[in-house]
Backbone as a chain_set.jsonl record, in Angstrom:
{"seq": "XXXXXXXXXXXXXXXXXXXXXXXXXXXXXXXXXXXXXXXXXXXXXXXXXXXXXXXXXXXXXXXXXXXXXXXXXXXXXXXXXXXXXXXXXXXXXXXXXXXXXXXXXXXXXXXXXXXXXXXXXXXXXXX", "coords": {"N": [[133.034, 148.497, 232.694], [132.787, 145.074, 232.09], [130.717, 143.379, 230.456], [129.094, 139.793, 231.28], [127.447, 137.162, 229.69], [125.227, 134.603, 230.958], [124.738, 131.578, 231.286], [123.013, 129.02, 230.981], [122.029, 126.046, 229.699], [120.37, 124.946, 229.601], [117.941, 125.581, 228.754], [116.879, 125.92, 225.514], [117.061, 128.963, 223.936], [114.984, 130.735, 221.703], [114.728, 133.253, 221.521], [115.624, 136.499, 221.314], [117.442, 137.328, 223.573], [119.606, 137.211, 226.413], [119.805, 134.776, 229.442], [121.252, 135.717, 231.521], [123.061, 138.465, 232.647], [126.653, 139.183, 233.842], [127.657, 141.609, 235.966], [130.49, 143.072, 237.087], [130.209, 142.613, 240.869], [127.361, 142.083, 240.609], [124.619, 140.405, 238.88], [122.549, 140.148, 236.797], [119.169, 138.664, 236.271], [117.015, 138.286, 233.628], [113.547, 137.861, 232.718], [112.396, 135.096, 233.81], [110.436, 132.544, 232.471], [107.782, 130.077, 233.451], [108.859, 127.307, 231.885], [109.849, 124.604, 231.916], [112.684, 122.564, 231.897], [113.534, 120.497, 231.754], [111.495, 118.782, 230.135], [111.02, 120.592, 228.305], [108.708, 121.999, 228.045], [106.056, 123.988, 229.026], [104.604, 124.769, 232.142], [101.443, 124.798, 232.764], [99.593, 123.778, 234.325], [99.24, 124.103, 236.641], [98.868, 126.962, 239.086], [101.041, 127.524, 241.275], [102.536, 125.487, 240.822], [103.874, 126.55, 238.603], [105.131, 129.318, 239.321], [106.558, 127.726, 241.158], [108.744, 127.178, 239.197], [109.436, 129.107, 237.904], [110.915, 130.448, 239.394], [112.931, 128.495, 240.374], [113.752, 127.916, 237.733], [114.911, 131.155, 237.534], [117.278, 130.797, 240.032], [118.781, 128.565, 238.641], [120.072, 130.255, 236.635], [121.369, 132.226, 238.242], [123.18, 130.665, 239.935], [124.52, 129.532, 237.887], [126.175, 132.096, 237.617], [127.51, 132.346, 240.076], [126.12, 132.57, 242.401], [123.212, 132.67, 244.301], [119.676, 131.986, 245.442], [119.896, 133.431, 247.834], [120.956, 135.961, 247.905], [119.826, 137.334, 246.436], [118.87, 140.838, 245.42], [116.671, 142.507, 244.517], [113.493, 141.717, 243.051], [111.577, 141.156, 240.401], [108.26, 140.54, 239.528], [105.835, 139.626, 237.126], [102.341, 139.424, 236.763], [100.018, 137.309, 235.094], [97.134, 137.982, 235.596], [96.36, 139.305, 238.596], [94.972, 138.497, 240.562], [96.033, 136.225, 241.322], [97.704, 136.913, 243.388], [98.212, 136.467, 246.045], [98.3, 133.685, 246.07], [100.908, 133.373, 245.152], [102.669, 134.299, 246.596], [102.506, 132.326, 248.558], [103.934, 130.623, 247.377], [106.484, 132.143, 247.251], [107.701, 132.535, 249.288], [108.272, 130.379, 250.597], [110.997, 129.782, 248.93], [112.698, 132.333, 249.526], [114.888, 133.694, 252.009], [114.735, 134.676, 255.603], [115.481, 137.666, 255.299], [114.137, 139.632, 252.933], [114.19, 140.121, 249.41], [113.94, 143.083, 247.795], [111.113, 143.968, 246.578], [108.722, 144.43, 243.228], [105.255, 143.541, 242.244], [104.031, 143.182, 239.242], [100.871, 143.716, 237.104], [100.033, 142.249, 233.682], [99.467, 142.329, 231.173], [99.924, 141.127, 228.838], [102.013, 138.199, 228.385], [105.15, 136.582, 227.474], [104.529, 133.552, 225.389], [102.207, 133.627, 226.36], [101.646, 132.651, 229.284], [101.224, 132.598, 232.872], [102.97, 133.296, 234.584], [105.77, 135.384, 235.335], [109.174, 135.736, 236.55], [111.606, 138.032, 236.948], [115.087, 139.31, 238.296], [117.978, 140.147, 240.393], [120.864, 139.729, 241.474], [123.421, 139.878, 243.837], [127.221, 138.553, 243.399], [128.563, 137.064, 246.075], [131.796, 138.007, 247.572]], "CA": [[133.034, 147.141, 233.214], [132.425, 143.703, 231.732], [129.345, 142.321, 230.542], [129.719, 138.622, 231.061], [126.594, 136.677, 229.664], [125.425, 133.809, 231.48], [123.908, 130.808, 230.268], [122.93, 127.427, 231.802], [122.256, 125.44, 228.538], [119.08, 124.081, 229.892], [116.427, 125.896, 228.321], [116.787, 126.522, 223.74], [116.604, 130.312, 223.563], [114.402, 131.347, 220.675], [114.08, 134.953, 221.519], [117.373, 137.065, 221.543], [118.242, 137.891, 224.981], [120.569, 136.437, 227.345], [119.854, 134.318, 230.66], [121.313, 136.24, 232.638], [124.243, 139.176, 232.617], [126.953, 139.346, 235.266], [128.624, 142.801, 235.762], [130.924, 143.288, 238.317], [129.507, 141.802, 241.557], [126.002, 142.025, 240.081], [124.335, 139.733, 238.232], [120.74, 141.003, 236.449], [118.19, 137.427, 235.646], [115.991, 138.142, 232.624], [112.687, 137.564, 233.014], [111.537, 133.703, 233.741], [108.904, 131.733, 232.591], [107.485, 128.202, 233.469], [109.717, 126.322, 231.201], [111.095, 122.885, 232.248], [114.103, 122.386, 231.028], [113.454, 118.704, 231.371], [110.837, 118.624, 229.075], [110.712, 122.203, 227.466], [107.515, 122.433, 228.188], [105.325, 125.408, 229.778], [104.002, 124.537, 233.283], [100.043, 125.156, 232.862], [98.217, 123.444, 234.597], [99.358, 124.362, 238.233], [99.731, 127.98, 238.987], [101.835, 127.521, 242.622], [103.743, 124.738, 240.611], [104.766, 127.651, 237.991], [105.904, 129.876, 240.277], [108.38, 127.424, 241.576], [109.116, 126.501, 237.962], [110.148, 130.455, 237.632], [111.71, 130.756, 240.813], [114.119, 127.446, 240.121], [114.881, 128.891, 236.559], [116.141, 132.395, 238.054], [118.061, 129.686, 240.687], [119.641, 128.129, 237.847], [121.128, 130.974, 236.069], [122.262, 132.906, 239.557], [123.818, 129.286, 240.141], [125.732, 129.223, 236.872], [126.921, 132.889, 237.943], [128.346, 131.782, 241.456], [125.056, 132.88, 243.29], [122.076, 132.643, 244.419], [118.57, 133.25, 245.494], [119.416, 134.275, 249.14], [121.619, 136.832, 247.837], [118.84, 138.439, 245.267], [118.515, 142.12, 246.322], [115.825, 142.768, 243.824], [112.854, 140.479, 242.195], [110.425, 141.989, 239.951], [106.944, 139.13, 238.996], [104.764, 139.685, 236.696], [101.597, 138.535, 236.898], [98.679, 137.746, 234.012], [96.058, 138.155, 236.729], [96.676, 140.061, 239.802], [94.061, 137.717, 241.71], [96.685, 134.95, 241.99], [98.654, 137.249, 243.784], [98.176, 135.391, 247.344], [99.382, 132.473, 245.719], [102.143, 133.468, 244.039], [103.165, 134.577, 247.951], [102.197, 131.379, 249.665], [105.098, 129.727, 247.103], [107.642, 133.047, 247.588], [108.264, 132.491, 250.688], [108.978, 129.218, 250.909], [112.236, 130.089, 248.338], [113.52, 133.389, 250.193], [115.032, 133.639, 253.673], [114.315, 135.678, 256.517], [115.133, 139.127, 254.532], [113.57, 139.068, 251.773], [114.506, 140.817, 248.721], [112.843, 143.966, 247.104], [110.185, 143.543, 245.271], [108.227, 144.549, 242.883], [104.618, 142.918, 241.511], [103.0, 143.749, 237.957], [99.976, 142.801, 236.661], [100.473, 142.181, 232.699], [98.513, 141.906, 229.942], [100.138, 139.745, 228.052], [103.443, 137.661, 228.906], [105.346, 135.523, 226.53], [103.861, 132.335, 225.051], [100.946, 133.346, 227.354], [102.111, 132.088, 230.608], [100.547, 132.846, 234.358], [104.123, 134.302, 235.743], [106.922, 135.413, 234.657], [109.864, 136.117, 237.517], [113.365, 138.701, 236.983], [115.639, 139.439, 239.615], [119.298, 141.276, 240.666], [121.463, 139.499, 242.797], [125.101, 139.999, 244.603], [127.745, 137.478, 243.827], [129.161, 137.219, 247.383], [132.979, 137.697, 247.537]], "C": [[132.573, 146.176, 232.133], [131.234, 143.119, 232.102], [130.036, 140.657, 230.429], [128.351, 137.994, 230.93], [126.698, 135.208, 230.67], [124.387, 132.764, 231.226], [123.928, 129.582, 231.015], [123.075, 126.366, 230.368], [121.564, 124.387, 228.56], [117.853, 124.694, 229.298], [116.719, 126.431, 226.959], [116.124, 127.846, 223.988], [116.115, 130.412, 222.49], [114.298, 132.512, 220.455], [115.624, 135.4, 221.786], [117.578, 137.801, 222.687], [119.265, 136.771, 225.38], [119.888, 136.245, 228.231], [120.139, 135.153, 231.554], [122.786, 137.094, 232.331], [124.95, 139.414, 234.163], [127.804, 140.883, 234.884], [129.137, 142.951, 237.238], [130.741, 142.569, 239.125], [128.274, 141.724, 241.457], [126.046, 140.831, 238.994], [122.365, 139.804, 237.765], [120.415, 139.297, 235.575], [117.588, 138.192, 234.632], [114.765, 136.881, 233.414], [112.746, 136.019, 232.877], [110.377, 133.37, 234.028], [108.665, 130.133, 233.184], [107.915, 127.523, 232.382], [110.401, 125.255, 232.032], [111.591, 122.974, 231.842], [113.981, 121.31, 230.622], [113.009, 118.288, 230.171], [110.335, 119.843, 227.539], [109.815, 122.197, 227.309], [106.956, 123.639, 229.097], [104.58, 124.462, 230.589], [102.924, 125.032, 233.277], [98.79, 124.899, 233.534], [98.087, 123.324, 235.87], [99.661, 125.622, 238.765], [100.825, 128.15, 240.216], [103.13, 126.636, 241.407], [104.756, 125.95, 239.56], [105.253, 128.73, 238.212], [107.154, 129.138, 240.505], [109.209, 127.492, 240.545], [110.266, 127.689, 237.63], [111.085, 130.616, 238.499], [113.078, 130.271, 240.911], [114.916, 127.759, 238.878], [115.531, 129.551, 236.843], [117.65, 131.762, 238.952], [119.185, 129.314, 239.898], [120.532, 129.144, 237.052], [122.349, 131.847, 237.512], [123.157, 131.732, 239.873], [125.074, 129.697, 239.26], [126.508, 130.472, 237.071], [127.727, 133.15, 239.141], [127.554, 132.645, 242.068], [124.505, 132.336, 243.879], [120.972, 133.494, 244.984], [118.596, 133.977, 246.926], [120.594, 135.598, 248.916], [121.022, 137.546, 246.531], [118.582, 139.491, 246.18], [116.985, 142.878, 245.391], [114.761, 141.971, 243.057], [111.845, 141.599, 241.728], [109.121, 140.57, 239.155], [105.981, 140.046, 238.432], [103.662, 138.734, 236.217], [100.3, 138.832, 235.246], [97.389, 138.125, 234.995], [96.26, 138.389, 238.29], [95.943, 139.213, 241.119], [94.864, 136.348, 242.453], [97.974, 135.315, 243.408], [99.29, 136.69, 245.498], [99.368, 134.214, 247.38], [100.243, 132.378, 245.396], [103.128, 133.921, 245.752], [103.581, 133.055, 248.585], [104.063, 130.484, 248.695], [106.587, 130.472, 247.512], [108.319, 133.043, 248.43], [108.842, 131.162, 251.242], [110.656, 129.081, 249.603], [113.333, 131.316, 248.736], [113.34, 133.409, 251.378], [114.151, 134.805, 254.04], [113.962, 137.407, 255.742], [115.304, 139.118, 253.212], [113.966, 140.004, 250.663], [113.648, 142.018, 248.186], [112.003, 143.445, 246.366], [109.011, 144.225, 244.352], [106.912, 143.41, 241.848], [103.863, 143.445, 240.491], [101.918, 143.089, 236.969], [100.13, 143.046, 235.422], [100.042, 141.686, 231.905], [98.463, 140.988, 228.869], [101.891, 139.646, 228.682], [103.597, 136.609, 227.83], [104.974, 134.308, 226.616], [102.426, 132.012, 226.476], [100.768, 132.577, 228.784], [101.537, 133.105, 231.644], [101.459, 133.909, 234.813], [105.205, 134.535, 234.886], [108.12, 136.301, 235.945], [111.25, 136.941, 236.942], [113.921, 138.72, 238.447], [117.445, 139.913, 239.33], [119.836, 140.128, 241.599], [123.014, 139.976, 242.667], [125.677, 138.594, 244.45], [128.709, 138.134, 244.941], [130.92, 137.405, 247.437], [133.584, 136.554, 247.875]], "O": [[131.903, 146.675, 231.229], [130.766, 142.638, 233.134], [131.039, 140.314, 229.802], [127.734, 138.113, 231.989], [127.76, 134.738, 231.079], [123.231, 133.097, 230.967], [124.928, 129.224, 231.638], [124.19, 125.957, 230.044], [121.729, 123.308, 227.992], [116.765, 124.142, 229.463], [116.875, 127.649, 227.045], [114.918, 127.951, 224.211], [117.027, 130.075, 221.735], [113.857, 132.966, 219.399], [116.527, 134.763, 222.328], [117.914, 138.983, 222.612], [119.594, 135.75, 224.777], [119.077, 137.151, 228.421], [119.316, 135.394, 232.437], [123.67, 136.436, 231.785], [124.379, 139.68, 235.221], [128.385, 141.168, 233.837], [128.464, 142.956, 238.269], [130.961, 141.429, 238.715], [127.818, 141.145, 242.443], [127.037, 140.392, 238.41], [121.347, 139.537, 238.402], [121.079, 138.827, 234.651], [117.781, 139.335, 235.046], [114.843, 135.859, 234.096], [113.159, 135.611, 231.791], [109.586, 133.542, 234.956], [109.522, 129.25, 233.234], [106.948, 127.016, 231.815], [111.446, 125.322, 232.679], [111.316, 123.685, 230.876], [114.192, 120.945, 229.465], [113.644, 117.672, 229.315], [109.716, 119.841, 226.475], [109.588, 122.432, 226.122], [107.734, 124.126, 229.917], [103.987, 123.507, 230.087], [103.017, 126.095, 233.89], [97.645, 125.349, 233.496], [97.179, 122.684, 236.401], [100.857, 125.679, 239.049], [101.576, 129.106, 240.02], [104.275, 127.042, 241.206], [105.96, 126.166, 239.696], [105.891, 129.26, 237.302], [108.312, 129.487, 240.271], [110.376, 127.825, 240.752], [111.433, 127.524, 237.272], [112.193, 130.992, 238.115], [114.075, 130.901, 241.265], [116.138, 127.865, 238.773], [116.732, 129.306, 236.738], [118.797, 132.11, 238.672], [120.343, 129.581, 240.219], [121.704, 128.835, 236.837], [123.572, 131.95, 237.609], [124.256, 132.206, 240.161], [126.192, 130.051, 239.633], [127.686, 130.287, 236.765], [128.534, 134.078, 239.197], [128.137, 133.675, 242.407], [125.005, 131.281, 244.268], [120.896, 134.715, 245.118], [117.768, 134.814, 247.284], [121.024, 136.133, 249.938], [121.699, 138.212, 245.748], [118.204, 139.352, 247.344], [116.408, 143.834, 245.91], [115.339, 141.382, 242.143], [111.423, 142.572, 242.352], [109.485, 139.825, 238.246], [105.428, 140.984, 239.006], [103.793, 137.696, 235.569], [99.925, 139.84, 234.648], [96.69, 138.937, 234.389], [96.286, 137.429, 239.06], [96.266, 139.276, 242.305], [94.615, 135.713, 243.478], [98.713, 134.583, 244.066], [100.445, 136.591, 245.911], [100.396, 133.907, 247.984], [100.692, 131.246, 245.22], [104.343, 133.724, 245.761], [104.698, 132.729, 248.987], [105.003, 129.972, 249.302], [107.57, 129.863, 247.933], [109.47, 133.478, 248.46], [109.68, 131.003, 252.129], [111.279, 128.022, 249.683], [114.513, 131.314, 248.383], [112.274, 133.255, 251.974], [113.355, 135.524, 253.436], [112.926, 138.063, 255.636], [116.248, 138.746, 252.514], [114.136, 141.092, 251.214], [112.443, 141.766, 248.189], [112.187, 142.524, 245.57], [108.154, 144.661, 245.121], [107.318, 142.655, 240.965], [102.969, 144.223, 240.822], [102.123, 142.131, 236.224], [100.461, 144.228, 235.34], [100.16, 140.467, 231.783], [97.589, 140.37, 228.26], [102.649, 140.487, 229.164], [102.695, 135.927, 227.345], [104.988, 133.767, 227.722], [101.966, 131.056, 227.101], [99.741, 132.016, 229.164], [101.384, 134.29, 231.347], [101.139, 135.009, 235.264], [105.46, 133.915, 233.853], [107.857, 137.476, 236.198], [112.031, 136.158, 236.401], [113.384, 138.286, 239.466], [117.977, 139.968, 238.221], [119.088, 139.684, 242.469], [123.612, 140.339, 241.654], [125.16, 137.607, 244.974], [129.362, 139.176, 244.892], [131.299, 136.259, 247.195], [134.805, 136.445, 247.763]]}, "num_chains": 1, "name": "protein.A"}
């Protein structure tokens, strides 16, 4: 099958991955961080707001692959501190429906450019 990268063209990659790969009816996110796009800045100084920040990134690439997030079957978050993990709920839920996707949470010792969260995820583009 066909890798098909997928790229919004909102956030300057520095690091050599891809956004997001579609294969088939899959489509695998790479990890997101709190990056604005707006401002390409790192979201620091709210940890609920950088959650969404991650949440709306993954959004945006499943978007540009004819998705989205109520059709993620998989999310994996890693966290720098396992204690926020409440919070990192109280925002989750207000971005995924009723049935909610798998998930996995990992607490993580270090995360690029030292950031709070960092969100992946799997989804189904729908036929």
């Amino acid at each position: 099958m066909e890798k098909i990268p997928v790229y919004t063209g909102a956030i300057q990659l520095t690091a050599p991955y891809t956004p997001g790969i579609r294969v088939g009816n899959l489509v695998f996110v790479s990890g997101q961080i709190p990056l604005d796009p707006s401002t390409q800045q790192i979201v620091r100084d709210d940890f609920e707001r950088a959650v969404r920040q991650c949440i709306e990134n993954v959004q945006r690439v499943l978007s540009h692959a004819g998705t989205g997030l109520e059709h993620c079957v998989k999310v994996t978050v890693f966290l720098k501190d396992m204690n926020n993990f409440e919070r990192l709920n109280k925002v989750y839920v207000e971005y995924f429906g009723l049935v909610k996707p798998a998930r996995t949470c990992i607490q993580a010792a270090g995360l690029p450019l030292d950031v709070d969260v960092e969100i992946e995820a799997i989804a189904v583009v729908p036929d």
